[in-house]
N, CA, C and O atoms as a MOPAC input file, in Angstrom:
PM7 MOZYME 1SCF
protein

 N      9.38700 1    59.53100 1   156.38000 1
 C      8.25600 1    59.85200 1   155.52800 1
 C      8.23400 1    58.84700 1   154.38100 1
 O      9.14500 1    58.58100 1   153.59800 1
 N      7.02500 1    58.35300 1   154.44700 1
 C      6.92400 1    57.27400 1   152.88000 1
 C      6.17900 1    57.83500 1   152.18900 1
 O      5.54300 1    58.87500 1   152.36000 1
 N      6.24900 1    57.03500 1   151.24100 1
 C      6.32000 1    57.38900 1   149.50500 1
 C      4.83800 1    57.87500 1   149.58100 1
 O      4.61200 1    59.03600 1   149.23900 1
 N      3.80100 1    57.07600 1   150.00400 1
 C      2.02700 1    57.47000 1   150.49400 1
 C      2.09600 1    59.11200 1   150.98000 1
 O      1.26300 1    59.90200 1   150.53600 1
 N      3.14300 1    59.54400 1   151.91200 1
 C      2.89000 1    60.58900 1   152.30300 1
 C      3.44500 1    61.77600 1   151.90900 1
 O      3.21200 1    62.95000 1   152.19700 1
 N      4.36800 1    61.12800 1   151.06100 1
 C      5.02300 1    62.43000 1   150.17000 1
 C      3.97700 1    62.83600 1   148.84100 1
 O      3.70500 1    63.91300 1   148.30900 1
 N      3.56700 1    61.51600 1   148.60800 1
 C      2.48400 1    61.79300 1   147.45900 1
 C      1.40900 1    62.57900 1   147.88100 1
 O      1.11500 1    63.43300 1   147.04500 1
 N      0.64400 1    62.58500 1   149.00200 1
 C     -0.57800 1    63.27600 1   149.66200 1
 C      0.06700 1    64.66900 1   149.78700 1
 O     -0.81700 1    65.52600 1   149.81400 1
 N      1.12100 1    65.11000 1   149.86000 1
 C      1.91800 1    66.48600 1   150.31700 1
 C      1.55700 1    67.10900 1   148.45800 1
 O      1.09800 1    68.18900 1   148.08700 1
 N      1.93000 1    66.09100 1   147.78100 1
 C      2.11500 1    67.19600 1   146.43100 1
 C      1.01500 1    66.85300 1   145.86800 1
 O      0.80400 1    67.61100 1   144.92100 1
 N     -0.18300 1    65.70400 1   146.04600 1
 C     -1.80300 1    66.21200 1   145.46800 1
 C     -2.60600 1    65.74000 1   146.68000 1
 O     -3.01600 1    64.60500 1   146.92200 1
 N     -2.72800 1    66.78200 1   147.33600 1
 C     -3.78500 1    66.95600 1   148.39200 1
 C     -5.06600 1    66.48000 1   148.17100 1
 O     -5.69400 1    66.09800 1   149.15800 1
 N     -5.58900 1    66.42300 1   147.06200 1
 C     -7.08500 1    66.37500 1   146.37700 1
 C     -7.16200 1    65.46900 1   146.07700 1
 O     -8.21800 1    65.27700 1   145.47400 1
 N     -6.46000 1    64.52300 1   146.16900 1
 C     -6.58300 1    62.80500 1   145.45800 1
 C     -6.79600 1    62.22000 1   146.25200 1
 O     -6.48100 1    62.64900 1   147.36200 1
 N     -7.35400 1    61.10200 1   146.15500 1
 C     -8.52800 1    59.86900 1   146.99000 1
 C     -7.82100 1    58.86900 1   146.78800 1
 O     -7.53900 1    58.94900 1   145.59200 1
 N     -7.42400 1    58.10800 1   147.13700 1
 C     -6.97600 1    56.67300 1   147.39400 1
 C     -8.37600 1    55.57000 1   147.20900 1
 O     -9.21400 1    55.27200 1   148.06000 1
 N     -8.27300 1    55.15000 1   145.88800 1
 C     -9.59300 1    54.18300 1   146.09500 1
 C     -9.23500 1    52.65700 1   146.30000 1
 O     -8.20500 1    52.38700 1   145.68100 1
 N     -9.86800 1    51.36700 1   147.10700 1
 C     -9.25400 1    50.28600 1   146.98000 1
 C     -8.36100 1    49.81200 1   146.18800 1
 O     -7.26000 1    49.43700 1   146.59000 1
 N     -8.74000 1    49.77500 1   144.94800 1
 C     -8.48400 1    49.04900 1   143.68700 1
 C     -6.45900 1    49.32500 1   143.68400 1
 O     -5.58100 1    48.60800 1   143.20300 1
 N     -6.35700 1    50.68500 1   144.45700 1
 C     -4.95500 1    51.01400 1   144.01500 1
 C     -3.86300 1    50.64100 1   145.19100 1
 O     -2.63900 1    50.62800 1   145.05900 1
 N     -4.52600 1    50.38100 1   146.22100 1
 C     -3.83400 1    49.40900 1   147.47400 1
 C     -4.08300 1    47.83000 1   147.10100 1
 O     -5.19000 1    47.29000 1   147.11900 1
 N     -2.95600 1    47.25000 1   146.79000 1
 C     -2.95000 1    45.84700 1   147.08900 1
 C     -1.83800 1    45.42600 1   147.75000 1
 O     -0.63300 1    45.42900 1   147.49800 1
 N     -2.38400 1    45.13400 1   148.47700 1
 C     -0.47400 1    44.42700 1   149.45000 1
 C     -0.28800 1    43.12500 1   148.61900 1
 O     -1.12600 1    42.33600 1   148.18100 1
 N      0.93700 1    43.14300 1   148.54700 1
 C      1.52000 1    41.56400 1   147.90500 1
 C      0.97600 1    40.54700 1   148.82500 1
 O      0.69400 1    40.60700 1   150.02200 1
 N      0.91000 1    39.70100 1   148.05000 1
 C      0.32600 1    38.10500 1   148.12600 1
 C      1.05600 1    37.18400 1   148.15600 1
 O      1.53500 1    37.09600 1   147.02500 1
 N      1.49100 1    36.32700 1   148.85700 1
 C      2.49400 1    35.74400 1   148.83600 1
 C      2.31300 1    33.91500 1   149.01600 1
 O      2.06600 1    33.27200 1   150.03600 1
 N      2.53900 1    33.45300 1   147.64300 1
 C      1.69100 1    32.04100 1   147.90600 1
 C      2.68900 1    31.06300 1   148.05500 1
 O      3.83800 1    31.20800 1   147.63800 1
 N      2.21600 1    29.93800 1   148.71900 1
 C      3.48400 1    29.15900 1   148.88100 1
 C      4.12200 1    28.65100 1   147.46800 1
 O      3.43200 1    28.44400 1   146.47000 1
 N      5.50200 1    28.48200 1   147.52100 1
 C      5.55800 1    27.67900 1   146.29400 1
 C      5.49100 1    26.54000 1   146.54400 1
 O      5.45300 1    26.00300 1   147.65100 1
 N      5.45600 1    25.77700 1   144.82200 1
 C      5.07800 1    24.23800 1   144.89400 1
 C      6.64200 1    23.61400 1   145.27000 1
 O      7.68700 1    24.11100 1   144.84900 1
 N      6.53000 1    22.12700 1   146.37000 1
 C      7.36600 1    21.90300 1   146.35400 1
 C      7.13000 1    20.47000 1   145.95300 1
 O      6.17000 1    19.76400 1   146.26200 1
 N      8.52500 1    20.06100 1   144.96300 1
 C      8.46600 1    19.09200 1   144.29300 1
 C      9.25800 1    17.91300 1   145.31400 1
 O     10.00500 1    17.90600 1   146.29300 1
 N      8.61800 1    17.00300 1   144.46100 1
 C      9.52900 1    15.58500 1   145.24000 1
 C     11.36100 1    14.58800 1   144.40800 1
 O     12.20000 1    13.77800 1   144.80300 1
 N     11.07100 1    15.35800 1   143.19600 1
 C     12.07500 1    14.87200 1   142.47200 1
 C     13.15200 1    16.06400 1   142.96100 1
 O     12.72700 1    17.14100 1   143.37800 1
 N     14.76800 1    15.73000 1   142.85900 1
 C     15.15900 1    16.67800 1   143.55900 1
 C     16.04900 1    17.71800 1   142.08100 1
 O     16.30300 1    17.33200 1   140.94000 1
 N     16.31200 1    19.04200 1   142.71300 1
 C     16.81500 1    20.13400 1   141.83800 1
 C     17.69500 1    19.88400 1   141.87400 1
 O     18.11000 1    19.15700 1   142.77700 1
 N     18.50200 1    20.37400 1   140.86600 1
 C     20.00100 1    20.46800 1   140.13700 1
 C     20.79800 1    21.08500 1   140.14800 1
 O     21.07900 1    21.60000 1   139.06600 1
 N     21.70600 1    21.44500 1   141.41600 1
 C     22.39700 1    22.46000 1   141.23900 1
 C     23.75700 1    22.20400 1   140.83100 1
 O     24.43500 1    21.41100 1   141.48500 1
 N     24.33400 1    22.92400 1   139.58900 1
 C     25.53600 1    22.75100 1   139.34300 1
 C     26.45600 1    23.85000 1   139.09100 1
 O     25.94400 1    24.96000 1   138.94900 1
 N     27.95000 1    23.72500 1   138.99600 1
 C     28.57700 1    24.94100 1   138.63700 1
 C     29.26100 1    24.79200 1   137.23500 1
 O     29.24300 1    23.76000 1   136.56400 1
 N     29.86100 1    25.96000 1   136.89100 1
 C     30.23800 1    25.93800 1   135.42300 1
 C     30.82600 1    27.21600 1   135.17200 1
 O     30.52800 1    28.26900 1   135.73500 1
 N     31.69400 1    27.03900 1   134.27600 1
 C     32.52600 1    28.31600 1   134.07700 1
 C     32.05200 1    28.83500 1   132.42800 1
 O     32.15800 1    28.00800 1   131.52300 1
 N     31.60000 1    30.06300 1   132.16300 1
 C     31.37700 1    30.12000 1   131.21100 1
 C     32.31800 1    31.91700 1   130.57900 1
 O     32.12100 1    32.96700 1   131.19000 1
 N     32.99600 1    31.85500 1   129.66700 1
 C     33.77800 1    32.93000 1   129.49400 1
 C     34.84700 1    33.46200 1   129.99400 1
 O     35.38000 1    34.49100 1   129.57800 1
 N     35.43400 1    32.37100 1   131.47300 1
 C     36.15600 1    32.09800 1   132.27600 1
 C     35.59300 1    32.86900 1   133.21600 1
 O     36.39800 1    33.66800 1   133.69500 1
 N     34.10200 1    32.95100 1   133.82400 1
 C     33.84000 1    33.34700 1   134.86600 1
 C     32.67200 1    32.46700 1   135.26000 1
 O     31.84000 1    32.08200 1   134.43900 1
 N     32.63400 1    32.10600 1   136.79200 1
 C     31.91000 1    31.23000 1   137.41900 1
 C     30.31000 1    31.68400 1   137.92300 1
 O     29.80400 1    32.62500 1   138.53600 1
 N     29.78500 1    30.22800 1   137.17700 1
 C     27.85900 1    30.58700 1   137.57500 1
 C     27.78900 1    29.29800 1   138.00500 1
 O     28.52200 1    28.31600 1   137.88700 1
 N     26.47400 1    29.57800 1   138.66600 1
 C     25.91400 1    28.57000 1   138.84400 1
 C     24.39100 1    28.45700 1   138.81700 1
 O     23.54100 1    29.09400 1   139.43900 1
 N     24.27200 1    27.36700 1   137.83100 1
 C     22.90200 1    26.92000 1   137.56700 1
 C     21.92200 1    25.86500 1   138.22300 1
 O     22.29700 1    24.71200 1   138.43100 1
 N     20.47800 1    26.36700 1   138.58200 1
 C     19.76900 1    25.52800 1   138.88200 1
 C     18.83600 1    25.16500 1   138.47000 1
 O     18.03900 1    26.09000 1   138.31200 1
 N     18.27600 1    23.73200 1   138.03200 1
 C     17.52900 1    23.16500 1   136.79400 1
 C     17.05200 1    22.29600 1   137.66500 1
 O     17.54700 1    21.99100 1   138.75100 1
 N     15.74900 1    21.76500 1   137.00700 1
 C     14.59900 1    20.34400 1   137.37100 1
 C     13.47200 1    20.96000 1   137.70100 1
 O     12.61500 1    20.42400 1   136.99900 1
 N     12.79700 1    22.05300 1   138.58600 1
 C     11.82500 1    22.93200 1   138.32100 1
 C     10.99100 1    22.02700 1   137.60900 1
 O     11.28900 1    21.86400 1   136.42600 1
 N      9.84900 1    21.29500 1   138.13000 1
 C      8.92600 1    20.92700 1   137.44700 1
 C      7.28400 1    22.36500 1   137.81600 1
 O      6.20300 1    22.14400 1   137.27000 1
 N      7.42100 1    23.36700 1   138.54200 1
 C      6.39900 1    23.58800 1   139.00700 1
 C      6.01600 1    24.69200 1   137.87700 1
 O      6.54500 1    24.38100 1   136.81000 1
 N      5.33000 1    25.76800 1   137.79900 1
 C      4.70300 1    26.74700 1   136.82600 1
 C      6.19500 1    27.79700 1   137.01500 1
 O      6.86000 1    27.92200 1   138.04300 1
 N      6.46500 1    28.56000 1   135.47000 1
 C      7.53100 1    29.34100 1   135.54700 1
 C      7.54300 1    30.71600 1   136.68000 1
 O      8.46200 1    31.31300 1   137.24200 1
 N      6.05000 1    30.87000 1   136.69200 1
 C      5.80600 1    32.23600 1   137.39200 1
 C      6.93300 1    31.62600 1   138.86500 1
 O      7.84400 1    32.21900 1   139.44300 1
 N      6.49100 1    30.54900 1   139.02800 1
 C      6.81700 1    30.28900 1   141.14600 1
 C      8.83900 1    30.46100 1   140.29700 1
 O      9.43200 1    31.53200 1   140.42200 1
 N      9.33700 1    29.56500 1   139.74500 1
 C     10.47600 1    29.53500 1   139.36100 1
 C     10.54400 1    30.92300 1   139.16700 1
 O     11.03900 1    31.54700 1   140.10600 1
 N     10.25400 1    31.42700 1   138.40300 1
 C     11.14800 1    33.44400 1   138.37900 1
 C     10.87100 1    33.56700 1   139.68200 1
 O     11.85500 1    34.21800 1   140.03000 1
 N     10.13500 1    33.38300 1   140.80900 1
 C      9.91700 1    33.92900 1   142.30300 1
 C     11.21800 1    33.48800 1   142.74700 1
 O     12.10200 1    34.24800 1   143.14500 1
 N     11.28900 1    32.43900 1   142.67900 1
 C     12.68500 1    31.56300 1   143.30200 1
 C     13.68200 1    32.78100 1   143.11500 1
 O     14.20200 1    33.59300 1   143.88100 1
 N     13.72300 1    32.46800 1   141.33300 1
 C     15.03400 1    33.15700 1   140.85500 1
 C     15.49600 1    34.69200 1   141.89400 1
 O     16.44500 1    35.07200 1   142.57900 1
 N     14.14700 1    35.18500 1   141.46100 1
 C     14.19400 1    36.90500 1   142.28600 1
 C     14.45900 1    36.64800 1   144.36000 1
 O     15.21800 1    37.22500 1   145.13900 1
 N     13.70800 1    35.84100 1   144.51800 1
 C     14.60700 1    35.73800 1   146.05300 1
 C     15.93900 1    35.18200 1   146.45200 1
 O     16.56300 1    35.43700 1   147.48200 1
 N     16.40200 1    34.08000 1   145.10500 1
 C     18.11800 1    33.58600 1   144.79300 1
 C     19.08800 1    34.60200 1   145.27600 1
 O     19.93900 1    34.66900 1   146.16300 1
 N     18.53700 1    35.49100 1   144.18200 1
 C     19.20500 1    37.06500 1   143.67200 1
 C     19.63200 1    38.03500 1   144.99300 1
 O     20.68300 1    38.36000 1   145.54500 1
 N     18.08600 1    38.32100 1   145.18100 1
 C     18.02200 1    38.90800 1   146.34700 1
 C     18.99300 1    38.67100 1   147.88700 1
 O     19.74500 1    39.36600 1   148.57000 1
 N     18.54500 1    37.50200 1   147.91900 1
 C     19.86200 1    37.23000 1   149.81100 1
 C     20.90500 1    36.72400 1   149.27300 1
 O     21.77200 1    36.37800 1   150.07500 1
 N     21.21500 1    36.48800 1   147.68800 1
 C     22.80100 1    36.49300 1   148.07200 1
 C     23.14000 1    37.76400 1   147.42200 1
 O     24.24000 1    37.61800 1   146.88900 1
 N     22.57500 1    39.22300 1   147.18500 1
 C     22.98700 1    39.99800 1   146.23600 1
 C     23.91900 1    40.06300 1   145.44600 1
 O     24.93800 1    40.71700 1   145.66900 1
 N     23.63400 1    39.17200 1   144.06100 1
 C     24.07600 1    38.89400 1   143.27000 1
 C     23.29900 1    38.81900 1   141.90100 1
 O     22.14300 1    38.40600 1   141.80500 1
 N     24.00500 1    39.23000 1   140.94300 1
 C     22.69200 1    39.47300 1   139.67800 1
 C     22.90000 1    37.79600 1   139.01300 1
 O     23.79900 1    36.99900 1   139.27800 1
 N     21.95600 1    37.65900 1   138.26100 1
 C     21.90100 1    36.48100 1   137.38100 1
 C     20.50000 1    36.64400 1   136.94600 1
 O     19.84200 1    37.63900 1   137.24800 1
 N     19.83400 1    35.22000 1   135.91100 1
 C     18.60700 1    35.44300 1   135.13400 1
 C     17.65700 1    34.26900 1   134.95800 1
 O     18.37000 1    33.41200 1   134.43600 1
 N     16.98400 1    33.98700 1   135.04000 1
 C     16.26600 1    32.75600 1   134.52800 1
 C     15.82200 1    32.68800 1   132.96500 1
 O     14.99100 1    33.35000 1   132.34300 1
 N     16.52200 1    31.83900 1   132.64400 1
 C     16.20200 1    31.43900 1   130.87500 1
 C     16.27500 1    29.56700 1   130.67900 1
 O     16.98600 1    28.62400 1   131.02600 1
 N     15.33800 1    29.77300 1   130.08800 1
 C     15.37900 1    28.16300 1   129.17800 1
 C     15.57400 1    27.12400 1   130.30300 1
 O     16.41900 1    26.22900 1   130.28900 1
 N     14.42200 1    27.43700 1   131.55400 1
 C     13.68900 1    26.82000 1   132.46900 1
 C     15.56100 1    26.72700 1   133.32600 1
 O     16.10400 1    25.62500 1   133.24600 1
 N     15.90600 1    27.22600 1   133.64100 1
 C     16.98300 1    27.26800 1   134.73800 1
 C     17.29700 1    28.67100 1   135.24700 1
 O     17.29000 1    29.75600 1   134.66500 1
 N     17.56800 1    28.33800 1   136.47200 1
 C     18.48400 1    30.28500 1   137.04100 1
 C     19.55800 1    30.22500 1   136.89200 1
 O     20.01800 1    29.10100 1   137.09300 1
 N     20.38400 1    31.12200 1   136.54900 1
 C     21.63500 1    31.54500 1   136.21200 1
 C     21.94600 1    32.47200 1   137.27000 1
 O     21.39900 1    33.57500 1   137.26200 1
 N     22.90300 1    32.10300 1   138.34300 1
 C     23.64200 1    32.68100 1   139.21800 1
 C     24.92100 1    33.16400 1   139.26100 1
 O     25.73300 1    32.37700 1   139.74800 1
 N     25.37000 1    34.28800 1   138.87500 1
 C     26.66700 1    34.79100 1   139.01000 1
 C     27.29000 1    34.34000 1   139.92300 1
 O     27.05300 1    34.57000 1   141.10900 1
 N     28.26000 1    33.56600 1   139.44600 1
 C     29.24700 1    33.65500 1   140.69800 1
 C     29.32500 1    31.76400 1   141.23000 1
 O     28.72400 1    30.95500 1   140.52300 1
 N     29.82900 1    31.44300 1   142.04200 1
 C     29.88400 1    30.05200 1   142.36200 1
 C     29.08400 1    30.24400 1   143.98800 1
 O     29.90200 1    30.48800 1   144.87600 1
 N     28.13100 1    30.19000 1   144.29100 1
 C     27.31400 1    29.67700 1   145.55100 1
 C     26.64800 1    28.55500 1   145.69700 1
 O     25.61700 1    28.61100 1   146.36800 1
 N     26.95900 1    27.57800 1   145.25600 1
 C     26.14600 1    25.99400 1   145.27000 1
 C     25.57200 1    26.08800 1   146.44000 1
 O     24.35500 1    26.11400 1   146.62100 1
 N     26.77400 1    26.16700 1   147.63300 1
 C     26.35700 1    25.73000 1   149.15700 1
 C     25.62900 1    26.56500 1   150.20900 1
 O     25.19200 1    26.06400 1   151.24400 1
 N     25.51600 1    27.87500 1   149.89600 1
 C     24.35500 1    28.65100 1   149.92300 1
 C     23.29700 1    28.75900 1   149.45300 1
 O     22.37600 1    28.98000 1   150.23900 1
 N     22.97900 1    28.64500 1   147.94400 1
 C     21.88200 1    27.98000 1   147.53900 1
 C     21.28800 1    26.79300 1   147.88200 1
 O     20.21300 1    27.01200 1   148.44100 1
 N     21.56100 1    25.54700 1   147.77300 1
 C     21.65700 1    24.37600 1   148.41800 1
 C     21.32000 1    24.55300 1   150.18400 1
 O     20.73200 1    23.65500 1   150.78700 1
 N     21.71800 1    25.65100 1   150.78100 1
 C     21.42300 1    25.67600 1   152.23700 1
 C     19.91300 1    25.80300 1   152.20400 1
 O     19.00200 1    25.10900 1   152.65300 1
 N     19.99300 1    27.42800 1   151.21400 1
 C     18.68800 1    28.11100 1   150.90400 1
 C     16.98700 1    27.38400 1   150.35900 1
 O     15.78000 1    27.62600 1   150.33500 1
 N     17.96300 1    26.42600 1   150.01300 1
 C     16.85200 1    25.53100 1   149.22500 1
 C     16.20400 1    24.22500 1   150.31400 1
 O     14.98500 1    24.08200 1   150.40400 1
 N     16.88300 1    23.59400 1   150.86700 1
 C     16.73800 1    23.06400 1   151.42300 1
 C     15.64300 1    23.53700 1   152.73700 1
 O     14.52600 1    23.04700 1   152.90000 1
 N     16.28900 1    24.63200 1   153.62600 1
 C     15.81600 1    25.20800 1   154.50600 1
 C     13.70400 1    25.71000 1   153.95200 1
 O     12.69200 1    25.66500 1   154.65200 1
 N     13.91500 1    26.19200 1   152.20800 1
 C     12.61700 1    25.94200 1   151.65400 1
 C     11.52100 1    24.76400 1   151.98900 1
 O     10.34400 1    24.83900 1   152.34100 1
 N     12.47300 1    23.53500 1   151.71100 1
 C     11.59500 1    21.82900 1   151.88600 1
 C     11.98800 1    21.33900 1   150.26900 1
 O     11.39000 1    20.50400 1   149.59000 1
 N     13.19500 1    22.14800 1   149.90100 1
 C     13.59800 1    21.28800 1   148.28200 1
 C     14.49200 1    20.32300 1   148.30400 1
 O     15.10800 1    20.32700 1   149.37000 1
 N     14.81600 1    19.51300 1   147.58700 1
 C     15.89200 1    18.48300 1   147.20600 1
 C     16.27300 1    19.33200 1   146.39400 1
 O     15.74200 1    20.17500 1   145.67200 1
 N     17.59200 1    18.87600 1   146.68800 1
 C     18.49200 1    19.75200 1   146.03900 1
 C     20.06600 1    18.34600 1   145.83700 1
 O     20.53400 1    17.54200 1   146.64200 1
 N     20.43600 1    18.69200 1   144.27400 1
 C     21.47500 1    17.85900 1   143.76900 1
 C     22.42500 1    18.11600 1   143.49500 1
 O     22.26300 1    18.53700 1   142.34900 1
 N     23.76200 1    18.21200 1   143.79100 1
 C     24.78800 1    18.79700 1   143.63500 1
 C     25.25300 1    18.07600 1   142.50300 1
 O     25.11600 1    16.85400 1   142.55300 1
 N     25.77700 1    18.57900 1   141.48700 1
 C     26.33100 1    18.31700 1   140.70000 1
 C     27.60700 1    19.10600 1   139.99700 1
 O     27.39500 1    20.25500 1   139.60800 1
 N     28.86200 1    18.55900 1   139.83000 1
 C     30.15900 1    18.94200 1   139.34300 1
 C     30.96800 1    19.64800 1   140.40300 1
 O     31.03300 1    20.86100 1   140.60000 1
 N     31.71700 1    18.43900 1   141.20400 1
 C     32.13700 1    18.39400 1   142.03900 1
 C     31.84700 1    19.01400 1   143.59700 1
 O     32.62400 1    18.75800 1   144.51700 1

């Protein structure tokens, strides 16, 4: 049972008008020709890793960030035009990115 039909169970009398169905939209992101930055770094003695160069609009970059997050379930944040990845995954990201159509730059070792 989904969420649509549990809602119709407890207000029977309510109408569903267009405006309140929108299926997500899903646009390509921009892909750049200069390549991204991925590096690692220890900060507090625990390992992230950041990815920087993002020339495209922040909205597509937080998209990135939130699907980063997502397949490697792992939390981190986007601030001050880079993602912040918990944890050390360069070469999963870097797979991830690539497999996108990004350049991708490894940086620190």
């Amino acid at each position: 049972m989904d969420l649509h039909e549990q809602l119709k169970k407890l207000f029977p009398d309510h109408e569903v008008s267009p405006e309140e169905v929108k299926p997500a939209a899903h646009k390509p992101l921009w892909i750049q020709k200069e390549p991204m930055i991925c590096k690692f770094e220890k900060r507090k003695g625990k390992p992230i890793t950041i990815i920087e160069g993002y020339t495209g609009s922040d909205d597509d970059f937080k998209l990135l960030a939130k699907e980063l997050k997502t397949k490697l379930s792992v939390g981190g944040t986007f601030k001050d035009d880079s993602i912040i990845i918990q944890g050390d995954y360069r070469d999963k990201i870097m797979k991830m990115l690539t497999d996108k159509g990004f350049k991708v730059k490894r940086v620190g070792g």
